[in-house]
N, C-alpha and C positions, 0 to 999 in steps of 0.2 A: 125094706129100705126106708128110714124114717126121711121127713121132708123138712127143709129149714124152718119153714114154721115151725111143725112140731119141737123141734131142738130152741130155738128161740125160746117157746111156751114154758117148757121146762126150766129155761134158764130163765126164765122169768121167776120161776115160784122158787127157784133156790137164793134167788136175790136175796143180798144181807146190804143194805144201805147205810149198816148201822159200823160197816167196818170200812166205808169210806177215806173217814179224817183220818184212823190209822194207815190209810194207805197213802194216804197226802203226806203223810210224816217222813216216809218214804222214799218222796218222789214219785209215786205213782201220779200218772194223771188222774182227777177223777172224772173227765167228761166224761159220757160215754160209759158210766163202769155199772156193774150190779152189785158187786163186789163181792165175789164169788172165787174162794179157796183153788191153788192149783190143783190141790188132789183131789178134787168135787171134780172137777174138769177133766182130770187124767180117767176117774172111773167113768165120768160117761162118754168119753174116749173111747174105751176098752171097749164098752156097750156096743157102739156103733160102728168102729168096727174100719177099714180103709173106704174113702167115697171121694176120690178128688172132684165131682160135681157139687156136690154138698160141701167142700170146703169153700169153697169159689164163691159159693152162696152163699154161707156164712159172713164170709169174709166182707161182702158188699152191706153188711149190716150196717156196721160200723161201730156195733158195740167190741166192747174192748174184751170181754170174756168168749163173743161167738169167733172173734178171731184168732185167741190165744188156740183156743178149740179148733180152730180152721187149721193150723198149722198140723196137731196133733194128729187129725183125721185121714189129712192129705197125702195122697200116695208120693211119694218123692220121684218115682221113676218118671210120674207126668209131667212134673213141674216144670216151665221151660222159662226162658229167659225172662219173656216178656212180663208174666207171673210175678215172679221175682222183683223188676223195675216197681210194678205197679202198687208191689205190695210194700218194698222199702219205699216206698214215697208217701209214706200210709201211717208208718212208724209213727208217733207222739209221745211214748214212754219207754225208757228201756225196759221193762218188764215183759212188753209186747216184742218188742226189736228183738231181746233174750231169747224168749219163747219159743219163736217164729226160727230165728236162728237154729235152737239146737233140738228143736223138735221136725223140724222138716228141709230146710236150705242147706246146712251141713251135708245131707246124705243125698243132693241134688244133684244131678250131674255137672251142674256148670259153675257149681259152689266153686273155687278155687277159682275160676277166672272171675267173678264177682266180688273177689278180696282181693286183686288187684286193680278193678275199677272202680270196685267204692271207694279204698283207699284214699283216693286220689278226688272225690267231692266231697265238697263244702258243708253240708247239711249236717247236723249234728248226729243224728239216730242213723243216717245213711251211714256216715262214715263210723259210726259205733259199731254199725253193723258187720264192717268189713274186718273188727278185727274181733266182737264174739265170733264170730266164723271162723279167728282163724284157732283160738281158744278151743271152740267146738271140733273141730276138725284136729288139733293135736290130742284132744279126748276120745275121740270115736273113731276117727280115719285109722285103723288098725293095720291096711295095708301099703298107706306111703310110706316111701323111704326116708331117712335121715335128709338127703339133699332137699329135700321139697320144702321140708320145713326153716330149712337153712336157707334158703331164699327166700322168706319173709321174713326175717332178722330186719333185714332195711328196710322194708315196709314198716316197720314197728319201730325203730331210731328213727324216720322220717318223721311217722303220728305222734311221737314222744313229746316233741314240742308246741302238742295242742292243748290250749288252758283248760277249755270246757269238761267238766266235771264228767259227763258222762263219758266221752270219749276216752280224759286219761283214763279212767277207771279201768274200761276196755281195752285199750293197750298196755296197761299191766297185767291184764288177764291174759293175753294171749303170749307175751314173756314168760311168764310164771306157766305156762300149761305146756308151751315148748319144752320149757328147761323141766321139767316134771317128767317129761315121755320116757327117756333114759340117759343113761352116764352119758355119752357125746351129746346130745344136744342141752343136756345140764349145764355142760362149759363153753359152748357156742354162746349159749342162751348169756350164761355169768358176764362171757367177753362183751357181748353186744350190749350189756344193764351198763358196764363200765363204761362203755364210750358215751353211751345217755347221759349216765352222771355227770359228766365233763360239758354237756350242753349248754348255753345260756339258758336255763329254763327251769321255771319253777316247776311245771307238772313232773316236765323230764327227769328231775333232780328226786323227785318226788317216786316216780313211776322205777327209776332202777333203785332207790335205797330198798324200797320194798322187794321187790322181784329179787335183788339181790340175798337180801334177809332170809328171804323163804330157800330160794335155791341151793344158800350154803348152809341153811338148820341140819340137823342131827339128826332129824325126822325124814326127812328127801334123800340125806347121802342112803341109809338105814335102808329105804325104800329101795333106790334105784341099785344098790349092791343087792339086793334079795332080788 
């Protein structure tokens, strides 16, 4: 069982500092970064194997690739609320929010009630996070029903009206990932982009032209009839 230090030590020597500014480009934060490739991350993921003690540990680093790593590592079945709180509070770039999201929180047992209470705070990445989760969860959740997802519609017309770049961004993803699962919530998902559009709001306006665009392309009907 390897120990955080050792994982540390090696992300240490895989540091590329040289791919920083490109990530600044981005929007990546770069406090905190080595700046080290997701799929560097993902194999030595693989390596190491489930350790939700070592994620924990990771995680308290505060480097921004031992935490992306923490989420990968982390058994999901442990993960409990508190966890969850301590780590979206943690958040500084959506790449980590992302991450964190659909590498380990989505497949968490209390993921769905955590997309109804971030929803609902203030915090930028917090409440980004409530809706990759719900993004993630219409990508992976292979066993909710139609109605589950249809109960976040309003969740997602309520955040529609949020300026902040990373958050619309995120409530179009989670539009668009709905309306993608199959034919009924393809047109649940269209109905609710329509009443967005209709908002006073620049994101809102913004968040259903798109969602909408994609929903009704030629490529998604094509999809969800196959």
């Amino acid at each position: 069982m390897a120990s955080a230090r050792d994982v540390i030590e090696e992300l240490k020597v895989k540091a590329r500092p040289d791919q920083l500014d490109g990530m600044a480009r981005f929007g990546i934060a770069p406090e905190g970064r080595l700046g080290i490739a997701i799929p560097e991350l993902r194999s030595m993921a693989k390596k190491l194997g489930k350790d939700h003690e070592l994620a924990l540990e990771l995680w308290r680093t505060g480097i921004a690739e031992a935490r992306i790593l923490a989420s990968m590592v982390d058994a999901a079945d442990k993960v409990t609320g508190s966890q969850m709180e301590e780590w979206v509070e943690d958040f500084n770039s959506w790449d980590i929010c992302d991450q964190v999201c659909m590498n380990l929180f989505d497949k968490a047992p209390l993921a769905w009630e955590k997309v109804a209470e971030w929803s609902e705070r203030e915090e930028e990445f917090v409440k980004r996070a409530a809706f990759t989760l719900i993004a993630c969860l219409a990508w992976h959740d292979k066993k909710s029903g139609n109605e589950k997802f249809v109960s976040l519609l309003p969740v997602i017309i309520k955040g529609s009206t949020d300026e902040r770049n990373f958050v619309k961004k995120a409530v179009n993803w989670a539009l668009r990932h709905i309306g993608k699962r199959n034919v009924e919530l393809n047109k649940a998902a269209i109905i609710a982009a329509e009443q967005i559009r209709k908002l006073d709001s620049k994101a809102a306006r913004w968040i259903a032209s798109d969602a909408i665009r994609e929903l009704q392309s030629d490529a998604i009907r094509r999809k969800l009839k196959s």
